[in-house]
N, C-alpha and C positions, 0 to 999 in steps of 0.2 A: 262967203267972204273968201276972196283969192289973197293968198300969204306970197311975200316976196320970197326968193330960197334964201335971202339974210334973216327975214323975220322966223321961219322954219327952222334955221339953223339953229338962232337964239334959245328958241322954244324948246328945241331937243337939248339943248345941252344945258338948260335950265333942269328938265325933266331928268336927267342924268346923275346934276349935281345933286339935286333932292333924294335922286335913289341912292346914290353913293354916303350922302349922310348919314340914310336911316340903316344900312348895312353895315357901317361903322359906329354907329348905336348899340345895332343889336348885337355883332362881334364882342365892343365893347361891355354888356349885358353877359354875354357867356363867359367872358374871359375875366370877372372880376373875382371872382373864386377860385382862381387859380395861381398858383406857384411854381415858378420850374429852382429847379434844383441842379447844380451845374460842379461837376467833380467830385461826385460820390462815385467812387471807383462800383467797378463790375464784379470783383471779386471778395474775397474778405475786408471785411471794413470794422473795425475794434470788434473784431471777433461776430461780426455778425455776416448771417452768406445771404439772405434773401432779401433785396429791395427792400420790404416793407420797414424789416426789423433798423435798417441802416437806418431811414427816414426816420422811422421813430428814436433810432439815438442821433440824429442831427438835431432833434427839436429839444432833445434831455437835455443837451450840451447850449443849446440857446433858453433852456428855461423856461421854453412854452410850460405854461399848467396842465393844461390838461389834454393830453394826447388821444385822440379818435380817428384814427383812417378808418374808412370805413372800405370793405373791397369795391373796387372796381375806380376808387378817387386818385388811383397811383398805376401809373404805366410810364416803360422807358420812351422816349420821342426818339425820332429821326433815324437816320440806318447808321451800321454798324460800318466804319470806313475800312473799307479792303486793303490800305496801304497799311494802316495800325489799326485793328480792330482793339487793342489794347485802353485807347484813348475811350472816355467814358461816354455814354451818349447821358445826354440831362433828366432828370424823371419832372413828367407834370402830376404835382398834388394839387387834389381840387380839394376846400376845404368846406366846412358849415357856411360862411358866410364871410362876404368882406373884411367887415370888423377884423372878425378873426384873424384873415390874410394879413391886411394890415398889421396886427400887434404880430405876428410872427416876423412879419418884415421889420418893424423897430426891436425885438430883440435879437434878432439875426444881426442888424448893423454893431451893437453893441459887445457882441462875441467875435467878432471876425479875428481876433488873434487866436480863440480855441477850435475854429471851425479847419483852418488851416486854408487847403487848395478848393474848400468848399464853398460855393456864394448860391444865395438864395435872393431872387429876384421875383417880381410879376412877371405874368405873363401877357407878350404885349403880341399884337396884331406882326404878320412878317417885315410887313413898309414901316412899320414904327421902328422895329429894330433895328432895318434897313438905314435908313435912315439915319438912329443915331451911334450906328457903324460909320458913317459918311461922314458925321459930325465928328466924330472921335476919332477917324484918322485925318480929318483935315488939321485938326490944330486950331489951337488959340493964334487969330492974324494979330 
């Protein structure tokens, strides 16, 4: 059976859209257990000097229960900026389980006056971000 190059066309960008779904599935699948953390300074933080110990007093001051990093669930992201290396880069905490992410994100919203310059968010795909960077500087029309 000979294909017109419109029908060919159709076919590949059909087979594209399919593969682009199940890649933002699976993304979506790794990235549900994760946290970023956005303005936990690099250097002393209420007296604590090493990443992990800060995390674990951002979750005391949000009232998680029970606190378990486990090594290797906490690393800082993205490079250090050469103009102000000062400026903090964000830590991803991967945690047990959804669930879990989730209830830390409902008491993270509920402390945002004790966390200060700190917010804690998911962690989303870069075009999602993208994106509602795009939304968020556009404006309400």
């Amino acid at each position: 059976m000979q294909y017109t190059l419109e029908q060919t066309n159709g076919k590949l960008q059909e087979a594209i859209k399919h593969q682009q779904a199940f890649m933002e599935r699976m993304d979506a699948k790794d990235r549900e257990r994760n946290l970023i953390l956005r303005g936990v300074p690099t250097g002393i933080y209420d007296g604590r000097t090493t990443d992990e110990e800060k995390v674990k007093r951002v979750l005391e001051i949000i009232n998680v229960p029970r606190i378990n990093i486990t090594l290797g669930s906490l690393k800082r992201i993205g490079t250090v900026n050469p103009d102000n290396p000062a400026i903090p880069r964000p830590i991803l905490l991967s945690v047990a389980s959804k669930y879990e992410r989730d209830q830390i994100l409902n008491l993270a919203r509920q402390e945002t006056v004790h966390l200060g310059d700190i917010r804690v968010s998911k962690d989303l795909h870069p075009a999602v971000r993208k994106e509602w960077k795009r939304l968020f500087t556009a404006g309400p029309d």
